[in-house]
N, C-alpha and C positions, 0 to 999 in steps of 0.2 A: 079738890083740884090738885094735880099732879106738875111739878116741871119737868120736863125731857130733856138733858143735857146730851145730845147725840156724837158720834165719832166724827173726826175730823176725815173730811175725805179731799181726795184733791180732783180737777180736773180740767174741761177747758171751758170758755164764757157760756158759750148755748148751753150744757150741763149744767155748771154752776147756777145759771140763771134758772135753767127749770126745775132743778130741785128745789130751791129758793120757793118759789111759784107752786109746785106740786106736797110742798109743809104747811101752806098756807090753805089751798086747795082741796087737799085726801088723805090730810094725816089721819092714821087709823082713830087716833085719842084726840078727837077733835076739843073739849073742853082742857087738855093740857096745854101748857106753856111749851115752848120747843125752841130749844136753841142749837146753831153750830155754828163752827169755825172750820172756814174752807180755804182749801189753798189752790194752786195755779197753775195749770199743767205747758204754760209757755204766758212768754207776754203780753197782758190785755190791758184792753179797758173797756170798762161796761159805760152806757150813760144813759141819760133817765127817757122815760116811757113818751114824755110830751115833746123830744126833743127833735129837730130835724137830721137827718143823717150826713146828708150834703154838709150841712155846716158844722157839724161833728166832725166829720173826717178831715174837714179843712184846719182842727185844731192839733190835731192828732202833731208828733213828731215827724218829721223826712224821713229819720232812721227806720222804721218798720222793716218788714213787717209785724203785725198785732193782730193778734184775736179780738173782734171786736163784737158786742152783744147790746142791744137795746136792753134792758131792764124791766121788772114788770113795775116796779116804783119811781117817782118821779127824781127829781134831781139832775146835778147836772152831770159833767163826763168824770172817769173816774178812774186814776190811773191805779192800777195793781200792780206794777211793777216790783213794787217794795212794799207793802201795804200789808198788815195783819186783819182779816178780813171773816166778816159774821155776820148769819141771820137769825134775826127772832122775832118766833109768833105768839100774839098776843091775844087769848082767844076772844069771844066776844063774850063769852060770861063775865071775864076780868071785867074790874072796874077800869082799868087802863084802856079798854078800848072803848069808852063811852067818853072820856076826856078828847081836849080841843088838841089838835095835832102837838100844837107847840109843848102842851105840858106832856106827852108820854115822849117828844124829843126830848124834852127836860131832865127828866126822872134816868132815862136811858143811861143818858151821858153823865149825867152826876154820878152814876154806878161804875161809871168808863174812868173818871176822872178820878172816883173816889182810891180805885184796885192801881192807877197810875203813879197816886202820889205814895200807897202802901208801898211801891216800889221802889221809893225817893226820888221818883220825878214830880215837876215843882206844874203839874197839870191843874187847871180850873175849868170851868165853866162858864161861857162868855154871855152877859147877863145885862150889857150895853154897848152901845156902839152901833154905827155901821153896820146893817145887814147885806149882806152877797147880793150886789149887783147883777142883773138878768143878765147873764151872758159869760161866766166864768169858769181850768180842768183842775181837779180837787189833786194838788200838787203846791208845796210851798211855794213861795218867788213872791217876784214884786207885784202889786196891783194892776191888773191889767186893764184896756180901755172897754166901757159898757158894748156888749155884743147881747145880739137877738137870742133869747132864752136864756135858762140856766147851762153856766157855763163848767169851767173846769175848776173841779174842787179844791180844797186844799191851797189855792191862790189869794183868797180870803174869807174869815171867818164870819158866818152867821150866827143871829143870834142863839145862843145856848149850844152853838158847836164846843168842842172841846181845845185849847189853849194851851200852850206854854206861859204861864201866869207870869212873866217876866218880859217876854220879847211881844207874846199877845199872838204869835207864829198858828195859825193852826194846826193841829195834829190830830183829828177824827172828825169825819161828818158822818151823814147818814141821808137815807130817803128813806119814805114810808107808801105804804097802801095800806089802804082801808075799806073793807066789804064786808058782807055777810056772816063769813067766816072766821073775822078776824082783823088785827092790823099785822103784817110785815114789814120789818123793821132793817134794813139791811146797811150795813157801815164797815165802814173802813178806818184803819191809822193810820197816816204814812209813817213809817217804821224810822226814817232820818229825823224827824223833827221830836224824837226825845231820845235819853242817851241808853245805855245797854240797858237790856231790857232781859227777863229768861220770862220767856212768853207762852210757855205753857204752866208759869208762876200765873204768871200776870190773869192766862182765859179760866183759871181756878178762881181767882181773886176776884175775878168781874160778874163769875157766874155766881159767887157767894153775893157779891153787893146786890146783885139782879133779884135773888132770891127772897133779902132783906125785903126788899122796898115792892117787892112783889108779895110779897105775905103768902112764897109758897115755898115747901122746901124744894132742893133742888137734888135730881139723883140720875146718875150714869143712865141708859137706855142703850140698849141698840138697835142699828137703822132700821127704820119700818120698812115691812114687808109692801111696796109699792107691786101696783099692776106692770106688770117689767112692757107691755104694749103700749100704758100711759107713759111709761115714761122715755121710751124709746120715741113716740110721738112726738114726745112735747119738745127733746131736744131736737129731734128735729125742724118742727116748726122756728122756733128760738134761733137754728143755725140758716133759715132760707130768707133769701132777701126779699120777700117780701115783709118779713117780720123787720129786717133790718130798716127797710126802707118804708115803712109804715107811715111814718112822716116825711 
């Protein structure tokens, strides 16, 4: 078994999204691990697959406009404005993708937390407490009131999310899917809530702890040779509102 650490590409939500989706779905090496780190071609935010649209948009800022994208993993909304942002596939040979959701969120984030504190940030792993209220946008602040579904990230921590071990502040969640092919693991940091960072330190450091605790080495690739028709489709589907408004 191989890990794929691929290039960082940038772009906008429906893209981002369906690459996401299409590593999970037609990577050539389907038995590899496959990670990247993507960035943002204007202001978005994605939010998760089980969520309604209507009451999405209703959380959204006045300021807009935003790139906005359904997600193909669950979770709630998720602001990328400032955010250091990655997906990773987990194939189904791993033993990681026969584990119960919570324990490959575990494993993830403790990789997340471990490459944070090599950095001397004072990051943990939240391991009690209070789990995220159905109805909250994955962004710091203060507690917000219970709303229908999962809400906006970042607002408070779930269990095994990642922590400022001192204030308790959130600073990375994640959603997941899990199929035939694999789990999809897709997360974010918000980049405010720990202090300088050189974060092409940091996605070296995290893809080394990934590796660890994956028991596979990890090695540069580049991008796979997709069917450029799949993939021209798929963002499209991702960018029509029927896909937006699916709920």
């Amino acid at each position: 078994m191989e890990f794929h650490v691929l290039p960082t590409r940038t772009g906008g939500a429906a893209e981002n999204m369906a690459l996401d989706f299409l590593l999970l779905q037609r990577y050539p090496d389907p038995a590899a691990l496959r990670c990247r780190h993507y960035e943002w071609r204007s202001p978005a935010f994605t939010f998760g697959f089980g969520q309604k649209a209507a009451w999405v948009r209703g959380q959204l800022p006045p300021e807009g406009p935003f790139d906005l994208c359904r997600r193909p993993t669950g979770g709630g909304i998720v602001d990328h404005q400032n955010d250091w942002t990655y997906a990773l596939v987990i194939p189904r040979e791993h033993r990681l993708w026969e584990t119960r959701a919570t324990e490959s969120y575990r494993v993830v984030h403790e990789c997340l937390a471990q490459a944070l504190r090599e950095l001397g940030q004072p990051a943990a792993v939240k391991t009690k407490g209070d789990q995220l209220e159905s109805g909250e946008i994955n962004r710091p602040g203060p507690t917000p009131p219970a709303s229908p579904g999962p809400g906006i990230c970042f607002q408070r921590a779930e269990l095994y999310d990642v922590i400022h071990e001192r204030s308790g502040e959130k600073i990375s969640g994640a959603a997941q899917k899990r199929n035939k092919h694999g789990l999809l693991f897709q997360g974010s940091i918000w980049k405010p809530s720990v202090g300088a960072v050189d974060w092409e330190e940091f996605g070296s450091r995290f893809v080394a702890a990934l590796a660890v605790a994956a028991g596979v080495p990890a090695a540069s690739t580049p991008w796979p040779n997709f069917n450029e028709d799949e993939v021209t489709g798929l963002i499209e589907q991702y960018s029509l509102p029927e896909w937006l408004d699916y709920r």
